[in-house]
C-alpha positions as a Markdown table, in Angstrom:
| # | Residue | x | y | z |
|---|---|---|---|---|
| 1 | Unk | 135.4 | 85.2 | 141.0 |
| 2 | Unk | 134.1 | 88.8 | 140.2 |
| 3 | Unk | 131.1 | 90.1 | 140.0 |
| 4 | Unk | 130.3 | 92.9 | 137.6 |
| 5 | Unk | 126.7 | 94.7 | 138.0 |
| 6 | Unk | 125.8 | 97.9 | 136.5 |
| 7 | Unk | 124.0 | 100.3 | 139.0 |
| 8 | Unk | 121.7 | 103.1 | 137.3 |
| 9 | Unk | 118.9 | 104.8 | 139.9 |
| 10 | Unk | 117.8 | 106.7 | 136.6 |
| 11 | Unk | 116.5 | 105.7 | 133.8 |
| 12 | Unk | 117.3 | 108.9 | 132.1 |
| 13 | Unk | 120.9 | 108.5 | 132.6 |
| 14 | Unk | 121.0 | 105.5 | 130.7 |
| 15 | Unk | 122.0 | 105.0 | 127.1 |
| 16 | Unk | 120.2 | 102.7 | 124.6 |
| 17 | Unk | 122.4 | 101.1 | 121.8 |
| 18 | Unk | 120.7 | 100.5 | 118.5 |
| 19 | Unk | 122.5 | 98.5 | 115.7 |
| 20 | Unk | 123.4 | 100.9 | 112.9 |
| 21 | Unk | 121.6 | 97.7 | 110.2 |
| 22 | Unk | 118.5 | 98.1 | 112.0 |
| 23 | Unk | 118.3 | 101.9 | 111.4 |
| 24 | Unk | 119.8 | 101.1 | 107.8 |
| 25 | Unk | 117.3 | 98.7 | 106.2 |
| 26 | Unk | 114.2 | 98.2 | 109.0 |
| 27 | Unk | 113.9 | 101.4 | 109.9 |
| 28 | Unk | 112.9 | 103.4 | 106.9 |
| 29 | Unk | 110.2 | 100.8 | 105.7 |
| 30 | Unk | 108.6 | 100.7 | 109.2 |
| 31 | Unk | 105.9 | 102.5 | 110.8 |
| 32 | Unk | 106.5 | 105.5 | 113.2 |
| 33 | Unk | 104.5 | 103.7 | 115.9 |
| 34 | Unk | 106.3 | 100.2 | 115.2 |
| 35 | Unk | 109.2 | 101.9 | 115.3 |
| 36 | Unk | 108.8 | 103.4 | 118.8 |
| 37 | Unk | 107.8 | 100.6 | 120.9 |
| 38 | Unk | 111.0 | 98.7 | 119.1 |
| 39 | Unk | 112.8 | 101.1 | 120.9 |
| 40 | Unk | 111.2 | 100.8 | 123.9 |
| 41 | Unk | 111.5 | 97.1 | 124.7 |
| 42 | Unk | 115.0 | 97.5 | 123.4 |
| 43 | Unk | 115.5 | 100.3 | 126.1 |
| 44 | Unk | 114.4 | 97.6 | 128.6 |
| 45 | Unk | 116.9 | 94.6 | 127.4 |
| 46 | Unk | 119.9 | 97.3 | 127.7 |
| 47 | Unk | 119.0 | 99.2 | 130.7 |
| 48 | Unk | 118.2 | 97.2 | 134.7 |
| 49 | Unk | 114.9 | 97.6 | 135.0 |
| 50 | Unk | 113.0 | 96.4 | 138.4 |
| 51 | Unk | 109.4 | 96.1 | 136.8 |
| 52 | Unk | 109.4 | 95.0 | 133.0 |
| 53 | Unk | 106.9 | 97.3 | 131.6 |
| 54 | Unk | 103.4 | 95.1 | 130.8 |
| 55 | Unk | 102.3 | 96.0 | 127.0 |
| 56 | Unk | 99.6 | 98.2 | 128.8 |
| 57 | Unk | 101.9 | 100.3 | 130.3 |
| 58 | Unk | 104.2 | 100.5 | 126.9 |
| 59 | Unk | 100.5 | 101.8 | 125.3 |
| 60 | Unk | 100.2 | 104.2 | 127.7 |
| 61 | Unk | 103.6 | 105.7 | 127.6 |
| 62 | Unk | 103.6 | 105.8 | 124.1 |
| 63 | Unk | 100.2 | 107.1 | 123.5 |
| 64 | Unk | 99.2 | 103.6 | 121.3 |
| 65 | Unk | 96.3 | 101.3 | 121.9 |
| 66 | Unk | 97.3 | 97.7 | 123.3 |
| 67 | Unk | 96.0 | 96.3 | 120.5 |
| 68 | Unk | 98.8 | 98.6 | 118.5 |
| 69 | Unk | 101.7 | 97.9 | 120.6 |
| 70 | Unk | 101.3 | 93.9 | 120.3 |
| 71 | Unk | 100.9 | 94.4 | 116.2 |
| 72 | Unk | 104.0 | 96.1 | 116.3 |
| 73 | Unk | 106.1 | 93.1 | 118.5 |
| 74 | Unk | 103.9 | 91.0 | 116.1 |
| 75 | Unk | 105.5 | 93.1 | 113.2 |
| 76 | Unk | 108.8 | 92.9 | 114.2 |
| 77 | Unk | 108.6 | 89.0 | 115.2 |
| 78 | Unk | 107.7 | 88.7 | 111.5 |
| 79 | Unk | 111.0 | 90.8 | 110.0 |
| 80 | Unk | 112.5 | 88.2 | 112.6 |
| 81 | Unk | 114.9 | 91.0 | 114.5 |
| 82 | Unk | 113.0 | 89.8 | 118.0 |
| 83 | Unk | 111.1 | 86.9 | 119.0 |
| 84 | Unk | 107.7 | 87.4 | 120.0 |
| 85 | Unk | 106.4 | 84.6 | 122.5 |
| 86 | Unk | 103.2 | 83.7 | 124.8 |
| 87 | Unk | 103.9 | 82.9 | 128.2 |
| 88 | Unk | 100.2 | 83.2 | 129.4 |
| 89 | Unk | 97.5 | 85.3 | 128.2 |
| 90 | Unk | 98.7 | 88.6 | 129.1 |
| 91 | Unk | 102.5 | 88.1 | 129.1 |
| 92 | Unk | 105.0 | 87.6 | 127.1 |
| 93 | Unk | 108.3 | 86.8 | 126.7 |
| 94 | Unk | 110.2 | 89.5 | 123.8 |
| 95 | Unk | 114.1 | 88.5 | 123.1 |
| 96 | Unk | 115.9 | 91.0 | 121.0 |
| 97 | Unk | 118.6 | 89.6 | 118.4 |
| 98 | Unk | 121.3 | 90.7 | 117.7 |
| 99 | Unk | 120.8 | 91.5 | 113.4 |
| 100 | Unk | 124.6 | 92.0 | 112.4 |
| 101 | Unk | 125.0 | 88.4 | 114.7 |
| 102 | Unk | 122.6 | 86.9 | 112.1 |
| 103 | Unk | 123.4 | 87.8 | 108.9 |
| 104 | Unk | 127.0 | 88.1 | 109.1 |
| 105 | Unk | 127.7 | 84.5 | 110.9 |
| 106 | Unk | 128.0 | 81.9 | 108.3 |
| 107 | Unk | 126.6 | 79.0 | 109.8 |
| 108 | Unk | 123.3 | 81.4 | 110.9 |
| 109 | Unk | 123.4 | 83.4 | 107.4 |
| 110 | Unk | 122.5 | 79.7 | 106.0 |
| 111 | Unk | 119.9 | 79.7 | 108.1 |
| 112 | Unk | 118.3 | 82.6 | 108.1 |
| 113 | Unk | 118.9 | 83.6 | 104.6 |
| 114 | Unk | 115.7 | 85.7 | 105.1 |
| 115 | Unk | 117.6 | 88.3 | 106.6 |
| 116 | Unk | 119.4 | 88.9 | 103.4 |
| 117 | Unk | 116.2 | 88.9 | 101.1 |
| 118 | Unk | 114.9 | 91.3 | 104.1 |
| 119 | Unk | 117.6 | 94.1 | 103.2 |
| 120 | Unk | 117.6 | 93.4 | 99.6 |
| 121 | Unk | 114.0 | 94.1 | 99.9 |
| 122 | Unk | 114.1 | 97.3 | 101.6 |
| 123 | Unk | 117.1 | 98.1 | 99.2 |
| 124 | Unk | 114.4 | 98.1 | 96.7 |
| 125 | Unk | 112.0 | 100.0 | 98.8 |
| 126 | Unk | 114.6 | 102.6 | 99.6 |
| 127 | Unk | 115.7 | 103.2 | 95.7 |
| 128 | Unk | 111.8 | 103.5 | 94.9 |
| 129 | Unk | 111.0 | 105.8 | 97.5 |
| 130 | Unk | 114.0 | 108.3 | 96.8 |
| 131 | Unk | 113.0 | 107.7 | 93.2 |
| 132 | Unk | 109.3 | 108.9 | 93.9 |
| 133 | Unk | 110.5 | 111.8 | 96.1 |
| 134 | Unk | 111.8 | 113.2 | 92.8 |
| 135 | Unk | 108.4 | 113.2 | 91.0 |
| 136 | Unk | 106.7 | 114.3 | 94.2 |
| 137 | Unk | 109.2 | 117.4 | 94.4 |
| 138 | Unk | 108.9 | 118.5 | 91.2 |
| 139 | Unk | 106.9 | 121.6 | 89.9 |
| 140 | Unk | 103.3 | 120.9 | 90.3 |
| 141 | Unk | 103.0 | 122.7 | 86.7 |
| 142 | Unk | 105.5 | 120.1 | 85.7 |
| 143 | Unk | 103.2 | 117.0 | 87.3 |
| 144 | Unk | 104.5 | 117.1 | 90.2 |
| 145 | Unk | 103.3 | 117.7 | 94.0 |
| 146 | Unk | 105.5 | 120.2 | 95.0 |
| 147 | Unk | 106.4 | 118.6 | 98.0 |
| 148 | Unk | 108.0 | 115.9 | 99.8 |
| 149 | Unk | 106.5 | 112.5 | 99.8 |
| 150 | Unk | 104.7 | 111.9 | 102.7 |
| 151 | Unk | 104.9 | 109.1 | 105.4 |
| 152 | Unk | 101.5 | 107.7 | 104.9 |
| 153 | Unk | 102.4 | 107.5 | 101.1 |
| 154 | Unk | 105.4 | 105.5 | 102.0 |
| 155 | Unk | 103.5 | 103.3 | 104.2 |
| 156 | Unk | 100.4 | 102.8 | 101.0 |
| 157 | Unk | 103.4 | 102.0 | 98.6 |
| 158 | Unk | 104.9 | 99.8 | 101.0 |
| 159 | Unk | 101.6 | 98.2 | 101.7 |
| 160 | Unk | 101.4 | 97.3 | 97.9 |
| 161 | Unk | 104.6 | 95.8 | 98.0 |
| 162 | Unk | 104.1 | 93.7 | 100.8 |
| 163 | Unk | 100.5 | 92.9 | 100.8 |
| 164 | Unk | 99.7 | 92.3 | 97.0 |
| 165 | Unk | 103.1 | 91.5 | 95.8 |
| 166 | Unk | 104.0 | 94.4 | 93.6 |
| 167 | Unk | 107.4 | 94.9 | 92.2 |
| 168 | Unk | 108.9 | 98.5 | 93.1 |
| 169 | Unk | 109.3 | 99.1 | 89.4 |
| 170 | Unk | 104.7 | 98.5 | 89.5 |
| 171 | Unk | 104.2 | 100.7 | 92.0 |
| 172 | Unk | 106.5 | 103.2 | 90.6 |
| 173 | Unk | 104.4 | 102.9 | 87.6 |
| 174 | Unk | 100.8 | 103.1 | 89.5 |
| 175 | Unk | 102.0 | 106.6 | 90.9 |
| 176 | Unk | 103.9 | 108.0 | 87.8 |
| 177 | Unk | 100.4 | 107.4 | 85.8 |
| 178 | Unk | 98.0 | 108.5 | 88.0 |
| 179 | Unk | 100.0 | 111.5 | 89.0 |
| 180 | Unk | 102.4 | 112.2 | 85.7 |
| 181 | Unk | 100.0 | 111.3 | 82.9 |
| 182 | Unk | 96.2 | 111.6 | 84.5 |
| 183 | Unk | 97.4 | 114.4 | 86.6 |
| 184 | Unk | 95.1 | 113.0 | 89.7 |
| 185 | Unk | 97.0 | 113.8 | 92.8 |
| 186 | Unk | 94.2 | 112.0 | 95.5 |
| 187 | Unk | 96.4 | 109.1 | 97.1 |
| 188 | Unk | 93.1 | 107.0 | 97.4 |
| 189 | Unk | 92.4 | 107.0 | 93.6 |
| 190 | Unk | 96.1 | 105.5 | 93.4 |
| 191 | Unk | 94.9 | 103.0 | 96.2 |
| 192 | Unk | 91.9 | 102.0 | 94.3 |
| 193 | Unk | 94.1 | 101.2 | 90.8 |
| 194 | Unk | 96.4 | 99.0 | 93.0 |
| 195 | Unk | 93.2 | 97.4 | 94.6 |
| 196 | Unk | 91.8 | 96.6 | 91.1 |
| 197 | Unk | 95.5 | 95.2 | 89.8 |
| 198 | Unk | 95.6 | 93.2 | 92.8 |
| 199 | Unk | 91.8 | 91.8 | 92.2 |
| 200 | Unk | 92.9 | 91.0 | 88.5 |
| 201 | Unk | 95.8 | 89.1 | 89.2 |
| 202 | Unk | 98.5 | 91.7 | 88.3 |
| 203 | Unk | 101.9 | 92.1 | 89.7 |
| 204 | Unk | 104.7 | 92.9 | 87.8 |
| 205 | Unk | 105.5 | 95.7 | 85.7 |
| 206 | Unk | 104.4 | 94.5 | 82.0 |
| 207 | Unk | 101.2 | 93.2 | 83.7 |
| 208 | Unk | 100.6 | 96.7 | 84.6 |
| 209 | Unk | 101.9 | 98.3 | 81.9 |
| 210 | Unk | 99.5 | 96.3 | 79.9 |
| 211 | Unk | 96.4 | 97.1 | 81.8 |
| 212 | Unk | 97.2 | 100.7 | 81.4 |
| 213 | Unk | 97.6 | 100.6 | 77.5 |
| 214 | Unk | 94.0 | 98.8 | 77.8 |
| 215 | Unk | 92.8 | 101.0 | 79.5 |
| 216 | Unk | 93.9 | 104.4 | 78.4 |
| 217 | Unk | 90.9 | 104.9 | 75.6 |
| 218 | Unk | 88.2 | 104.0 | 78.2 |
| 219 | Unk | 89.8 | 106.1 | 80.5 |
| 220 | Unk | 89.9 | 109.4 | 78.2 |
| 221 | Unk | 86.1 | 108.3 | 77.7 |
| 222 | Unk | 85.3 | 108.6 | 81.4 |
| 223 | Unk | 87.5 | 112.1 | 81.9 |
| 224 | Unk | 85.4 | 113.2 | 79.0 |
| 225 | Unk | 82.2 | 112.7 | 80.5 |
| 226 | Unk | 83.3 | 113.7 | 83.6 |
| 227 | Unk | 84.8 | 117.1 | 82.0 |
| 228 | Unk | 81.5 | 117.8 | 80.6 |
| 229 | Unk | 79.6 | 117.6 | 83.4 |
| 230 | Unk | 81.8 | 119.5 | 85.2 |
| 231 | Unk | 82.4 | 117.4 | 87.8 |
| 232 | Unk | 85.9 | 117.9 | 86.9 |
| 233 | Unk | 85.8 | 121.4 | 89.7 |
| 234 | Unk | 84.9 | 119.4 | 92.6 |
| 235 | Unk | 88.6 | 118.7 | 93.6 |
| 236 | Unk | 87.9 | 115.2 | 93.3 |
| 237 | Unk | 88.0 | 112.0 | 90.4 |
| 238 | Unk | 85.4 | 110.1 | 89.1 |
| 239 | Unk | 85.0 | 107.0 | 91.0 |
| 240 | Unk | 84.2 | 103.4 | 90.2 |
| 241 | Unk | 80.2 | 103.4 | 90.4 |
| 242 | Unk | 80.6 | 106.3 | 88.2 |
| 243 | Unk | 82.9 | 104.0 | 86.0 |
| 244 | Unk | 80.7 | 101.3 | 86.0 |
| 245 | Unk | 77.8 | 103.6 | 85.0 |
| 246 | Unk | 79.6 | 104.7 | 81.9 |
| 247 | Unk | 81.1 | 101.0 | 81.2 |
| 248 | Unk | 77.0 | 99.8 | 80.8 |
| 249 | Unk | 76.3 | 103.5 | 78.1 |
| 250 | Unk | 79.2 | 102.0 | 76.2 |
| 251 | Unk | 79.3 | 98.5 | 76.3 |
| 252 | Unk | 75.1 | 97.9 | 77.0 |
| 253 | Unk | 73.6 | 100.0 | 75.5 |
| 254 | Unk | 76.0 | 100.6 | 72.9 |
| 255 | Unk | 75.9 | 104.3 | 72.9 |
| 256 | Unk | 78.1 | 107.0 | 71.0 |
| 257 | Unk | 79.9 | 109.6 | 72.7 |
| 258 | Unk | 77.7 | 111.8 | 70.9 |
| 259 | Unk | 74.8 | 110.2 | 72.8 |
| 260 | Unk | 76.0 | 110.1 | 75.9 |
| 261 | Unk | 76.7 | 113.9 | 76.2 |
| 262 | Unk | 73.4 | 114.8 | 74.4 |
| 263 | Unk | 72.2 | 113.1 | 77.4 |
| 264 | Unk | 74.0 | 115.1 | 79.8 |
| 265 | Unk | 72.9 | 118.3 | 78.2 |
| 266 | Unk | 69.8 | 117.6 | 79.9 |
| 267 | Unk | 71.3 | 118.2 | 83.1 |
| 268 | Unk | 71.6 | 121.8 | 82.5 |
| 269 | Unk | 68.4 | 122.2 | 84.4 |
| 270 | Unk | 69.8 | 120.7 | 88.1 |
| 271 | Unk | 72.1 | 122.4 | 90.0 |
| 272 | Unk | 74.0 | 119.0 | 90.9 |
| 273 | Unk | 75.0 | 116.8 | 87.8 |
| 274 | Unk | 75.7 | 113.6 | 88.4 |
| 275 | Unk | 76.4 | 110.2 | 86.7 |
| 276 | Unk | 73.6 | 108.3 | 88.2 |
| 277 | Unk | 71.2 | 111.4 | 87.1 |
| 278 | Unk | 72.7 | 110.9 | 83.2 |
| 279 | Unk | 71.7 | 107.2 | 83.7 |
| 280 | Unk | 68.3 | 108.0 | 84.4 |
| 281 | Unk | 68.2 | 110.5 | 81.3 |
| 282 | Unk | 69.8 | 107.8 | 79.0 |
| 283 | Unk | 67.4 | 105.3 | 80.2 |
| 284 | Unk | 64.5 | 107.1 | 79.0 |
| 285 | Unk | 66.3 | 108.8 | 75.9 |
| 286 | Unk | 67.0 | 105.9 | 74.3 |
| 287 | Unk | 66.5 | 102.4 | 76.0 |
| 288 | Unk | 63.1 | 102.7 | 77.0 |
| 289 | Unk | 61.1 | 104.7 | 74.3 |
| 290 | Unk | 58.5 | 102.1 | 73.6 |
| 291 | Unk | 56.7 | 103.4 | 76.7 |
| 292 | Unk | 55.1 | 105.9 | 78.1 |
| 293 | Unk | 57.9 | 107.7 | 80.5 |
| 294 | Unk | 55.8 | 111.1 | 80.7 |
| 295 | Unk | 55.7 | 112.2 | 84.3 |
| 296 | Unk | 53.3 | 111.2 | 86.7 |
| 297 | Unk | 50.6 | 114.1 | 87.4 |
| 298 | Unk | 49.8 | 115.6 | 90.7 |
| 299 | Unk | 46.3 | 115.3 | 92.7 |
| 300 | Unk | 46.5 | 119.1 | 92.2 |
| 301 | Unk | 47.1 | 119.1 | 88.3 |
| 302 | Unk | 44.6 | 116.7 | 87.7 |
| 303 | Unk | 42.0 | 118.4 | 89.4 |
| 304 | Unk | 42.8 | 121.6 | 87.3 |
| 305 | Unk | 42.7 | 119.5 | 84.4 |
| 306 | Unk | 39.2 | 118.0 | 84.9 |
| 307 | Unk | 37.9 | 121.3 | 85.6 |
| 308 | Unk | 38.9 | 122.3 | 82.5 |
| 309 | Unk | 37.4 | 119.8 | 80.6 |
| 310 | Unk | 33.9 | 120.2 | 82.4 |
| 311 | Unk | 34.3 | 123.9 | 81.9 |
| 312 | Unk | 35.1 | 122.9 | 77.7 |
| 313 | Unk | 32.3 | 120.6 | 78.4 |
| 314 | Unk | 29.9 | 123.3 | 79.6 |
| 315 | Unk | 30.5 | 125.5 | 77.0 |
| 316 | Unk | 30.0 | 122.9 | 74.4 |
| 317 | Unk | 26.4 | 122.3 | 75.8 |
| 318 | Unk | 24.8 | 125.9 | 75.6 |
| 319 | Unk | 22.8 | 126.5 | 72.8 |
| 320 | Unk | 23.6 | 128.1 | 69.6 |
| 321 | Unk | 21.6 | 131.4 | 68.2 |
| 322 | Unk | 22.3 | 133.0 | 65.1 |
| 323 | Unk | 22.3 | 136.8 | 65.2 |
| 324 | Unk | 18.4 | 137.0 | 63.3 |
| 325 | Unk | 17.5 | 134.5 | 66.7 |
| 326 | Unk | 19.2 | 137.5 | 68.5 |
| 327 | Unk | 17.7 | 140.7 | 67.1 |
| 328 | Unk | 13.9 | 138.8 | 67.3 |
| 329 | Unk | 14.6 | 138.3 | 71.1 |
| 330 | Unk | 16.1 | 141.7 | 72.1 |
| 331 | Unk | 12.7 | 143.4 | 69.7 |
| 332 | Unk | 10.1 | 141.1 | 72.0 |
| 333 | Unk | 9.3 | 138.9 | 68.9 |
């Protein structure tokens, strides 16, 4: 009988075969760093290696904490294209399978019919993302970016889908509002609408879709505020204290528009407007009028005060002559 062994002294010489469906439909939705120590172990089940590299050694190569590399085997043992196993507390065994083995064998298709969902997933995720790109890349004077979409955008959108259970046609919705319609470009105001849905239970696309319509009046409330102030030239979008300031001049205290922004007139004199300055103004202006809210005065002011008064006081105690009084004293009467 034969024996067949493949002799390579360097490692650079070797060649590294990676399945064309994992580059398809894993790939894309991956992260960078996931990605590269895939490739690594993958490297090491294709190539004779004398010393498996420990995960310690993967981090160090690939310029990843420890902690990073086992998420990503972690990661990948979840997407089920390896097995991820304990041997001890350190070591592990890592088996690669073979992807177009599992989903295109009958009897293990049955089985693992998770591998089908899996690329009907990214499918999804793939259509979306080449979908955004478009709204991304167009004019910014058209409500676009300008640009491509980024990576860490990608990762955030898939993150939504993934970890709160949006649809693509949701998330595609989050983004074309915030960016199209409210014109807010800042990735973590889109972040904190998808945190909100997620708190309120909403996944799908008429949930959303619902929630905006709700929303839109109160919204235009807080931009006009916001406007007026003009914190609208700080680069940046009014956040959710700020909303939840407003939220209690409208809904608590029952205040007008009108109100409100008589209120913030009286910010004129401070250089650095702010909601939670307007909550102080309202406060007095109209919710607490039935007492006394006139400044506090100084040790310095008072003293200058009572002065005053015993100078007033003074005056009031010298005694009065009438001008015949005066003309008898000044003739030595």
């Amino acid at each position: 009988m034969n024996r067949f062994e493949l002799v390579n002294n360097n490692d650079d010489i070797g060649v590294t075969i990676v399945e064309n469906m994992f580059i398809n439909h894993f790939m894309p939705m991956a992260r960078g760093d996931y990605v590269k120590v895939y490739l690594y172990g993958l490297k090491c089940t294709q190539n004779s290696i004398e010393d498996m590299p420990s995960n310690r050694k993967i981090a160090n190569t690939l310029g990843m904490s420890e902690a990073d590399v086992v998420k990503a085997f972690r990661y990948w043992h979840e997407k089920q294209v390896i097995t991820f196993m304990h041997t001890d507390k350190r070591n592990y065994v890592i088996q690669y399978k073979n992807i177009s083995t599992m989903i295109f064998t009958p009897e293990k298709f049955k089985k693992n019919g998770s591998y089908s969902e899996t690329i009907e997933y990214n499918a999804k995720k793939q259509n979306l993302f080449e979908d955004l790109s478009q709204e991304f890349e167009a004019p910014m004077d058209e409500g676009g970016l300008g640009r491509p979409i980024s990576h860490q955008e990608m990762e955030m959108f898939s993150d939504w889908m993934e970890e709160y259970s949006f649809s693509a046609e949701t998330v595609k919705l989050i983004v074309n509002t915030c960016l199209v319609k409210r014109k807010i470009k800042q990735r973590k105001y889109w972040n904190a609408i998808a945190m909100d849905f997620h708190s309120k239970g909403i996944k799908t696309f008429d949930e959303a879709a619902m929630e905006f319509n709700k929303s839109d009046k109160r919204y235009q409330e807080y931009q006009q505020i916001f406007k007026y102030l003009g914190l609208n030239t700080r680069g940046s979008f009014i956040t959710k204290p700020e909303e939840a300031l407003a939220d209690k001049w409208l809904d608590e205290y029952k205040l007008s528009m009108e109100q409100i922004l008589k209120a913030c007139d009286e910010t004129i004199s401070t250089n650095r407007p702010s909601f939670k300055y307007v909550d102080k103004i309202i406060y007095n202006m109209y919710i607490n009028t039935d007492k006394d809210t006139k400044p506090k005065q100084d040790k310095y002011t008072k003293i200058q005060n009572n002065t005053k008064k015993e100078t007033i006081q003074s005056d009031l105690d010298y005694e009065y002559y009438s001008e015949e009084d005066i003309e008898r004293m000044m003739s030595g009467e």
